[in-house]
N, C-alpha and C positions, 0 to 999 in steps of 0.2 A: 660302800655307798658311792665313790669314786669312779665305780668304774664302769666305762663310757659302753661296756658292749649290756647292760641290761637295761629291759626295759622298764617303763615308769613305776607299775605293781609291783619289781620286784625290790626296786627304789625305795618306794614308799613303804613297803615289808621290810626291808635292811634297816631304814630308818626307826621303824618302832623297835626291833630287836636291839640297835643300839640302845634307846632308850631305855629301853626295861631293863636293860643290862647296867647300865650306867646307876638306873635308881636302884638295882639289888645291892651295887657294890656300896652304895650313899646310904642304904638302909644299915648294911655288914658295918662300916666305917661308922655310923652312927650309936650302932651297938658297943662297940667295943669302948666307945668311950661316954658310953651308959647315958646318953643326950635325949633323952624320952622326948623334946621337944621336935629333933631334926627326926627323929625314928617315925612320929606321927607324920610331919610332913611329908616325908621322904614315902611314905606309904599312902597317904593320899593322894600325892602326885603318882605312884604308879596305879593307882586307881584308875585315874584321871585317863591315864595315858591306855589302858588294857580298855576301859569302857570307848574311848576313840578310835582304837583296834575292830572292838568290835562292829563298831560303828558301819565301817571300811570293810567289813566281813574280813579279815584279816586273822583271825580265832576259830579255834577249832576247841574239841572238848575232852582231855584224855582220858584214858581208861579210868584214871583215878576221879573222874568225876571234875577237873578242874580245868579253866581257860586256858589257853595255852596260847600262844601265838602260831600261825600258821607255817614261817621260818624263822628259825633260831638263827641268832647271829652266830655267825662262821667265827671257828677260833682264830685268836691274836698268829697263831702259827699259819694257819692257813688263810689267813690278809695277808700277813707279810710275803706271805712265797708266793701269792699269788698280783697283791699288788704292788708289792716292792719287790722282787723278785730278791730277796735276803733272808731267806730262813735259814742258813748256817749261820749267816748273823743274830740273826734271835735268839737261835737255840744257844749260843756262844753268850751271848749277855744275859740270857734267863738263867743260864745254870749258874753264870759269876754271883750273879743276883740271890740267887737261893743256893750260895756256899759249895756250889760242885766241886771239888778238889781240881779234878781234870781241867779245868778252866780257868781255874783260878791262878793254877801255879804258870801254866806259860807266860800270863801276862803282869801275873803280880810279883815275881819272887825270880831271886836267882839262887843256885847253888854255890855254895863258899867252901863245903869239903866235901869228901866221900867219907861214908859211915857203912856199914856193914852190909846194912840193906838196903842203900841208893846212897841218896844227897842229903847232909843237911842243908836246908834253905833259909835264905835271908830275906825278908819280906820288901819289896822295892816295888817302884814302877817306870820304867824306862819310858825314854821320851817316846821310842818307839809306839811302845802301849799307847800314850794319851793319844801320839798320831792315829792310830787306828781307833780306837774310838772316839777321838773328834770327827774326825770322816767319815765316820759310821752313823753319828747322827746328824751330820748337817746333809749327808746324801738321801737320807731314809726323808729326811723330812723338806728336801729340795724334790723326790720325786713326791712327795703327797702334792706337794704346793702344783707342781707341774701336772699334775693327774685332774686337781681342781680345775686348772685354766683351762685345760683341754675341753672337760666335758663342760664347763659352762660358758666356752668362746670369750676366754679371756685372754689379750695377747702377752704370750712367752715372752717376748727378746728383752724387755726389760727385765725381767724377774731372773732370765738366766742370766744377764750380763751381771746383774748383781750376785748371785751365785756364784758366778769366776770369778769374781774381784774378792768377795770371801773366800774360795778357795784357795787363789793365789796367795794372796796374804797367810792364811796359814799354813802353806804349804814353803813357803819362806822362812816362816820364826820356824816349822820344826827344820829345815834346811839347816838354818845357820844354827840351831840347838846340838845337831846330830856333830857338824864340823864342828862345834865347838867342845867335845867333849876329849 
């Protein structure tokens, strides 16, 4: 929805797809913890929100006979590559996220012997690691912030000065963490 080269329709399309997306996960989140009361609201409000679609002609009818929105919201993978330009980092914190081995061991664990068929490992996390994913989310979400001023002619220099001055600072404590080891 950020991003400055579309135009209004397709805007205000990204923005219901967020939407309805947002209330499926609030209806999902609402079941599992068996809340009948947030599951009605959570579904009234996407009512709410597909009857406003249609409103907007924004809906179309699928095959299966049901409303559907006219654009689906683009996946989390294909936002990030496209408006954070960081989808190796995505795909690197989704897999840590959902237990990927491959991901997990570089940054979580070191080897302490050899065993027959590789490494036994010791489960840790080096300062290194938090560096990289500190920096990983304060830059994902310094370019959202900066993506917002653009398209709404908000001025940058303050937000980025603040920005560096967050950076700096922790790019010092891991400095003197790294030396101090």
């Amino acid at each position: 929805m950020l991003d400055k080269h579309i135009n209004v329709d397709e805007r205000i399309s990204r923005s219901y797809a967020y939407r309805c997306r947002g209330l499926e996960q609030r209806i999902k989140f609402a079941e599992s913890t068996n809340d009948q009361a947030e599951i009605k609201s959570a579904q009234k409000r996407q009512k709410e929100v597909i009857q406003k679609a249609i409103h907007r002609g924004l809906t179309n009818i699928n095959n299966k006979g049901r409303t559907v929105l006219v654009n689906e919201m683009s996946t989390f993978v294909d936002l990030v590559s496209s408006q954070l330009k960081e989808e190796e980092t995505y795909r690197l914190l989704s897999s840590m996220t959902h237990g990927h081995q491959w991901a997990l061991i570089p940054l979580g664990y070191i080897p302490i012997a050899e065993i027959p068929d590789g490494n036994l490992l010791k489960k840790t996390i080096s300062i290194e690691s938090i560096g990289y994913l500190t920096f990983t989310g304060i830059n994902a979400y310094q370019k959202m912030t900066n993506n917002k001023c653009k398209l709404y002619g908000w001025p940058l220099e303050e937000i980025q000065k603040a920005f560096g001055k967050i950076n700096r600072a922790i790019a010092e404590i891991f400095k003197s963490s790294i030396s101090n080891k």
